[in-house]
C-alpha positions in Angstrom: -26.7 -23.1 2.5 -26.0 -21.6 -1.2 -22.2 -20.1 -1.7 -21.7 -17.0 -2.9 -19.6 -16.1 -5.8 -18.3 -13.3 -7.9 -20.9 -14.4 -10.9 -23.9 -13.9 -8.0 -25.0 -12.2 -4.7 -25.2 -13.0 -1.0 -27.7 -16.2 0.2 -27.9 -16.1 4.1 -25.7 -18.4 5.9 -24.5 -20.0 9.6 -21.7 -18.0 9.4 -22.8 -14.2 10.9 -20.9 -10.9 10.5 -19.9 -8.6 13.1 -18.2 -4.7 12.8 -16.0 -3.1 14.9 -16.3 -1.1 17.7 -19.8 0.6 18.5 -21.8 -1.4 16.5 -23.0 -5.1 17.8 -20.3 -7.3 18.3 -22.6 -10.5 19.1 -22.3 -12.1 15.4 -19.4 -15.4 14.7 -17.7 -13.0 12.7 -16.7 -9.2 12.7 -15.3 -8.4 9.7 8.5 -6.9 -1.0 11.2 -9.3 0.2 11.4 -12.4 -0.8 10.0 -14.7 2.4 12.5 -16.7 4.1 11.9 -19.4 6.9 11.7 -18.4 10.4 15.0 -20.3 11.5 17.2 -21.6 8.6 19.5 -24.1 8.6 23.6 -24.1 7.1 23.4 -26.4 3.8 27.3 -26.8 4.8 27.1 -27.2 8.2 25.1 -28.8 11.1 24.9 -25.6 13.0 22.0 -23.4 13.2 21.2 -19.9 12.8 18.8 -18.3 15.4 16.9 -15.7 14.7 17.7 -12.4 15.5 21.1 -13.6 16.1 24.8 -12.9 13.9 26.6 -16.3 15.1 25.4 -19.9 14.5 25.0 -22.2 17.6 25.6 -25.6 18.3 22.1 -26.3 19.6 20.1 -28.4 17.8 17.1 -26.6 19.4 15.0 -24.3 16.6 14.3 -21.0 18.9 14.0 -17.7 18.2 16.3 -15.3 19.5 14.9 -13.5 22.8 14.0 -10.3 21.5 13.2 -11.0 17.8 9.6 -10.3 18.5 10.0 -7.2 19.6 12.3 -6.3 17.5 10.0 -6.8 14.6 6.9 -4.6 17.1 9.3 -1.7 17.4 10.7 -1.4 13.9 6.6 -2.2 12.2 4.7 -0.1 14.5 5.2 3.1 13.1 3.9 1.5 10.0 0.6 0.7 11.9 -2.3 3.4 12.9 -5.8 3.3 14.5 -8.4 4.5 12.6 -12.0 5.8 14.8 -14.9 6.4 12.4 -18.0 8.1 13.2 -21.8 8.1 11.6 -24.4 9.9 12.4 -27.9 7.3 12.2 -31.6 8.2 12.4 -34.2 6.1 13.9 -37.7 6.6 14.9 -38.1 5.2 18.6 -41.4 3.2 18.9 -43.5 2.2 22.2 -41.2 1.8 24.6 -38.2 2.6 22.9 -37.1 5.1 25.5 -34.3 3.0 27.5 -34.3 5.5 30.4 -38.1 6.1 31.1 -38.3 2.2 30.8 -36.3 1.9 33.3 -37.1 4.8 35.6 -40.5 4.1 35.6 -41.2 0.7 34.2 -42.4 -0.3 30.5 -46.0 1.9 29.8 -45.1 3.6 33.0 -43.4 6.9 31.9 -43.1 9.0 28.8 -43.4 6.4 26.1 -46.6 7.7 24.5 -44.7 11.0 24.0 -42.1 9.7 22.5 -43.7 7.5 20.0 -42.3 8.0 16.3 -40.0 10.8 17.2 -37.3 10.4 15.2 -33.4 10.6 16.9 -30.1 10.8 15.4 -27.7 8.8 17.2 -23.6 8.9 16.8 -22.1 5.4 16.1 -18.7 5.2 16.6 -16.0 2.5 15.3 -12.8 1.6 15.8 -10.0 -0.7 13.5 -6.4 -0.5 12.5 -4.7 0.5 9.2 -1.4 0.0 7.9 0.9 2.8 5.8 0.7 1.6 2.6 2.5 4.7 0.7 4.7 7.5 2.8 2.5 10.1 0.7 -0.5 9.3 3.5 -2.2 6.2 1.1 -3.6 3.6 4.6 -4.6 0.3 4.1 -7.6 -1.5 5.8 -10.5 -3.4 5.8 -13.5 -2.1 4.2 -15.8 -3.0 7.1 -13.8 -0.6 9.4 -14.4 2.1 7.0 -17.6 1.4 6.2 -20.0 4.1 5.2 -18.9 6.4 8.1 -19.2 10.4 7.8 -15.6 11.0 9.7 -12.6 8.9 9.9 -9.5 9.9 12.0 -6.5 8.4 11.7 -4.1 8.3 15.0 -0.7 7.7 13.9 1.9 5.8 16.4 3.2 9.2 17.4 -0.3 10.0 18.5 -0.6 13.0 16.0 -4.3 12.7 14.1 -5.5 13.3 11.0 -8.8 13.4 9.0 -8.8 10.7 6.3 -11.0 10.6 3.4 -12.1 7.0 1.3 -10.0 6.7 -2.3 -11.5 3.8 -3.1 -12.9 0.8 -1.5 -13.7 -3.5 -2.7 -16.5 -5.2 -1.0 -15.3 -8.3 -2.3 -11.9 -8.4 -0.5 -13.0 -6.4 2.5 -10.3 -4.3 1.3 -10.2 0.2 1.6 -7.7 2.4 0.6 -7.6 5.5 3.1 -5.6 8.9 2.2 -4.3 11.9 4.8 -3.8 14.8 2.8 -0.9 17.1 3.7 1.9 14.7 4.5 4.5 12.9 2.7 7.4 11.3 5.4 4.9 8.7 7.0 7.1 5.4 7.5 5.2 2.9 5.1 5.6 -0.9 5.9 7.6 -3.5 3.8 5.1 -6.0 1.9 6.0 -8.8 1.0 4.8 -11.9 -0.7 2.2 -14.6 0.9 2.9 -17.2 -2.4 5.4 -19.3 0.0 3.8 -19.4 3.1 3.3 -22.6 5.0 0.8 -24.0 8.0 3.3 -23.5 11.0 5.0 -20.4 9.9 5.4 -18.0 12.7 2.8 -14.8 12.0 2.7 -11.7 14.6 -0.2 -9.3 14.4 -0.4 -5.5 15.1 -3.1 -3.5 15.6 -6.0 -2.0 17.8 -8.2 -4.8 19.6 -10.9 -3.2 21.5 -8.6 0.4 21.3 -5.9 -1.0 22.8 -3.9 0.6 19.8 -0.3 -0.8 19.0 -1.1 -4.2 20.5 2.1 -7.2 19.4 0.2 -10.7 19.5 2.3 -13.5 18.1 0.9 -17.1 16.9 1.5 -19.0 13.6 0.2 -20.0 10.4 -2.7 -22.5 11.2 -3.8 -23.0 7.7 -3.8 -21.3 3.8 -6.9 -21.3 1.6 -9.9 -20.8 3.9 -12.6 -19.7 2.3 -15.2 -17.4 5.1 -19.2 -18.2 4.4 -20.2 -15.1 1.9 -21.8 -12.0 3.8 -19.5 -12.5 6.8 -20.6 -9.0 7.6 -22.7 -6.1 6.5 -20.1 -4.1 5.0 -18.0 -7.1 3.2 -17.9 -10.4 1.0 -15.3 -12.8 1.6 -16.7 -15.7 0.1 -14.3 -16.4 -2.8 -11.4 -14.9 -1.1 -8.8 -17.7 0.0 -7.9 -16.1 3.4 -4.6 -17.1 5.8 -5.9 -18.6 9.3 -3.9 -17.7 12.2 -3.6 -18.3 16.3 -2.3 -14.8 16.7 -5.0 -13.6 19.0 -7.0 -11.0 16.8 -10.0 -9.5 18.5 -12.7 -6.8 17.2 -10.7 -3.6 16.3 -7.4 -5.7 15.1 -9.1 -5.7 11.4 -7.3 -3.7 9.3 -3.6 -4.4 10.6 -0.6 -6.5 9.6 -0.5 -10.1 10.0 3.3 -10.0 9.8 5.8 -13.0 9.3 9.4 -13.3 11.2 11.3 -11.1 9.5 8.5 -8.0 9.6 7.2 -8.1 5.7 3.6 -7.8 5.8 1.7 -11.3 4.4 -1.6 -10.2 5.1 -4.2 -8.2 6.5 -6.3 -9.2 9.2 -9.8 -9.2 8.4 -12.1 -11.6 10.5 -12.4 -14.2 13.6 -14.7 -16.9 14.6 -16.4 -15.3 17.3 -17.6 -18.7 18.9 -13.8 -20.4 19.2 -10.8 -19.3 20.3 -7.6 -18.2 18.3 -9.4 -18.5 14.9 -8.5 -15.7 13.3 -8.2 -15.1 8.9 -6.2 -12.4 7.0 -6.3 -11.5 3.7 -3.0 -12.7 1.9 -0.9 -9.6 0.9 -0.5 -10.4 -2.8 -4.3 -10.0 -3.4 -4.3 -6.9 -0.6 -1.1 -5.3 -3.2 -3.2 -5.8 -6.2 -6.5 -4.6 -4.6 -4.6 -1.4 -2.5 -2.7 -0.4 -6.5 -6.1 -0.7 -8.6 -7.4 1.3 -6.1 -4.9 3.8 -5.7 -4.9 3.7 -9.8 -8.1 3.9 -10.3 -10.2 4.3 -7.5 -12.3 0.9 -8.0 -12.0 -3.0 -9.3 -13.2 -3.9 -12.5 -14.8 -7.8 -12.0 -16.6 -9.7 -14.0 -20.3 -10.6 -13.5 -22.9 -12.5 -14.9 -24.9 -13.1 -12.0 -26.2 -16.4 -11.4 -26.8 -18.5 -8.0 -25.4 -22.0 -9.3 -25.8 -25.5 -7.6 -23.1 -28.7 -8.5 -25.2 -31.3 -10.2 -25.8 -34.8 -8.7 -28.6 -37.8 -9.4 -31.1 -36.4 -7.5 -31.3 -33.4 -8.7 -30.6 -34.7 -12.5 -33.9 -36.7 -12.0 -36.0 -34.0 -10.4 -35.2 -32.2 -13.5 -36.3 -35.1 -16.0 -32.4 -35.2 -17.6 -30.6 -37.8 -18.1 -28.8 -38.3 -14.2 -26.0 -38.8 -16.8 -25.5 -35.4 -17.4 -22.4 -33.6 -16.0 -22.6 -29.9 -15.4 -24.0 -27.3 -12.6 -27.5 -25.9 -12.2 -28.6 -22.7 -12.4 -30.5 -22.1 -9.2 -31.9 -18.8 -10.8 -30.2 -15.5 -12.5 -30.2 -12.8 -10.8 -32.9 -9.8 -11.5 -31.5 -7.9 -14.3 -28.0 -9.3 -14.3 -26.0 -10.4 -17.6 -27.5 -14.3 -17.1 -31.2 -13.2 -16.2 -30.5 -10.8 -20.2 -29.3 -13.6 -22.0 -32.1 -16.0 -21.2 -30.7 -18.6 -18.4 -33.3 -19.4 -16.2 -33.8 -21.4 -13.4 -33.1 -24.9 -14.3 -30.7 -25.0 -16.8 -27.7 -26.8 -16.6 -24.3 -25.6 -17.7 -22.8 -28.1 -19.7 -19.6 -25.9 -21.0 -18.4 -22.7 -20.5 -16.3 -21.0 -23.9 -15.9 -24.7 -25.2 -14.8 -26.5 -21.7 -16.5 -28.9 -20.0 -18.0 -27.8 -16.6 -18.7 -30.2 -13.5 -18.9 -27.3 -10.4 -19.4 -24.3 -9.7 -15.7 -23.0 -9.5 -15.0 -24.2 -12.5 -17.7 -21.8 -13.9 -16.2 -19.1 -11.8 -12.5 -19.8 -13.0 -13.3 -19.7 -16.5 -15.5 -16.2 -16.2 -12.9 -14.8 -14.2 -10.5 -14.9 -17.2 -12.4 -12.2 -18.8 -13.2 -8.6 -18.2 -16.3 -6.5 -18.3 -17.5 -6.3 -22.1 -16.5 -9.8 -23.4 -18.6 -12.0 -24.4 -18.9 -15.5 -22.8 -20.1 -18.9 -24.5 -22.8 -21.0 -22.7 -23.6 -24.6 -23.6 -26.7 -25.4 -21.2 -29.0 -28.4 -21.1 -32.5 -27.7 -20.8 -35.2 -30.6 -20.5 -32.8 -33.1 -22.5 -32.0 -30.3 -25.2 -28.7 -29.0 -25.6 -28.8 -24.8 -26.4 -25.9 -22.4 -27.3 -26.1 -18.7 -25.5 -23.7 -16.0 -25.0 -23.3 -14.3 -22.3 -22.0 -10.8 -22.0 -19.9 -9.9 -19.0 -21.1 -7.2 -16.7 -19.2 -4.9 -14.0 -19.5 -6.7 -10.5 -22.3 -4.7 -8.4 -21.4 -2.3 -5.8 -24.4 -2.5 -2.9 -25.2 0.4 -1.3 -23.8 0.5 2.0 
């Protein structure tokens, strides 16, 4: 299976999309303050502080207090909206492709051969969750709720609606910035920081499953750094984002909410699950969702760089299909991509990247952490090996491709 990157484009992979609401939900996938521990401890004492309570307890039992939880629900929610998104979609029906003469009269049986290359427009509706990023009307979500719909409606927790239109949205972190014109009191939510979080940290999520809106599940940290198969859905790429994992149950329609921590900061925003296991659900951490949501709201897109290349890590085997010395360290260049920066400044399939702007290279992300430093318009030093010979090339660094959605 080849990875994707933010130097190249989507290979397919085990690991499917899905999309909310309306649109088929068989695929694996469907796309502040400073944080404190859940339950700290006195550094002068041996008593300890529960939460959601004002006086220490003898206990040496680590519990939360009994209505902390919902606590946290009741004060957040307002914060939290569900978004329903509409598209109109053409198709021309084929043989057969009448569902109801198929079944009234049986396949070949009815109407078919009248119906044959009509074309239909059909309504597909969706359904996520958002979260108030600025009181001004500025939402936060995931890009694959948005997706390329013609209406979006925004219900807030007071059940008021409003049209929202699309300021800007980011393939690459599944992240859309939604606006309501008209309004300026909306109760935006408190984010905070993911940088500190640990695997066992309490997380609550918030948000629409199925259009159940307002929905409290509560779970923990399972793990920090997971990095989703590229192309988790049609609408998205996740594949160099380092996502939170979470037990907080999260179900089609959650994406697009708060994955909160104890004390009601937001630390991320929920984005995907693992459709074939239970209680395996990934958020985008916040501090990438902050920077994403303020370029956005800045400048109503994300400048990357791109140089567009599928690369491979280098071993023996491959060394000595490619008649070089299977001492050579570096990573392959499976091919360039079709007009891209890499495919202009002559790296073809083959070459090996020996160094990038003077440093030694061994894998992949080490390629992709060294390009990543720059911005569109600089120029980029390549040192590649090609059939024993050692070449100098210079790359220049591209804008990161927007697909058509």
């Amino acid at each position: 299976m080849k990875q994707r990157n933010n130097l190249g484009k989507t290979s397919p992979g085990p690991w499917l999309g899905g999309t909310a609401i309306g649109v088929a939900l068989s695929a694996a996938f469907w796309m502040g303050h400073e944080y404190h521990p859940a339950v700290t401890t006195s550094e002068t004492t041996t008593t300890t502080s529960v939460v959601g309570s004002k006086t220490p307890t003898s206990s040496n039992v680590l519990a939360l207090a009994e209505n902390t939880v919902a606590d946290i629900a009741a004060r957040v929610s307002d914060s939290v909206v569900n978004i329903d998104t509409r598209r109109s979609i053409t198709l021309t029906s084929a043989l057969g492709a009448d569902p109801m003469q198929n079944f009234i009269f049986g396949p070949g049986m009815g109407m078919d051969s009248f119906v044959q290359g009509r074309p239909r427009t059909y309504e597909q509706k969706g359904t996520g969750s958002g979260v108030i990023f600025k009181s001004d009307g500025y939402i936060l979500t995931n890009n694959h709720v948005v997706g390329n719909a013609d209406v979006i409606e925004v219900t807030l927790f007071d059940k008021r609606k409003y049209k929202a239109k699309v300021v800007g949205k980011d393939r690459f972190t599944d992240l859309a910035l939604l606006k309501i014109d008209g309004i300026n009191n909306l109760p935006a939510a408190n984010f905070g920081t993911s940088k500190p979080l640990r695997a066992g940290d309490w997380a609550i999520a918030i948000g629409s499953p199925l259009g159940f809106d307002h929905t409290v599940t509560l779970g923990i940290i399972s793990a920090l750094g997971r990095l989703l198969p590229a192309g988790h859905n049609e609408t998205s790429s996740l594949g160099n984002v380092q996502l939170i994992q979470t037990d907080a149950a999260i179900n089609p329609g959650n994406s697009g909410g708060p994955l909160l921590n104890i004390h009601g900061d937001v630390i991320g925003i929920t984005t995907a699950i693992r459709g074939d296991a239970q209680n395996i659900g990934f958020a985008i951490p916040v501090d990438v969702a902050k920077d994403v949501a303020q370029q956005l709201l800045d400048r109503g897109s994300i400048a990357r760089a791109y140089i567009g290349i599928y690369m491979q890590d280098l071993n023996d085997q491959i060394a000595r299909s490619l008649h070089i010395s299977p001492n050579t360290k570096g990573v392959l260049v499976a091919r360039s991509a079709e007009g891209s920066p890499a495919e202009k400044a002559g790296l073809v399939q083959g070459d090996v990247i020996v160094k990038v702007d003077g440093q030694s290279v061994t894998n992949s992300k080490e390629v992709q952490a060294i390009v990543r430093k720059h911005k569109p318009g600089d120029n980029v030093e390549f040192l590649i090996a090609r059939a024993d010979t050692l070449a100098a090339t210079t790359v220049k660094i591209g804008d990161y491709p927007e697909k058509d959605e």
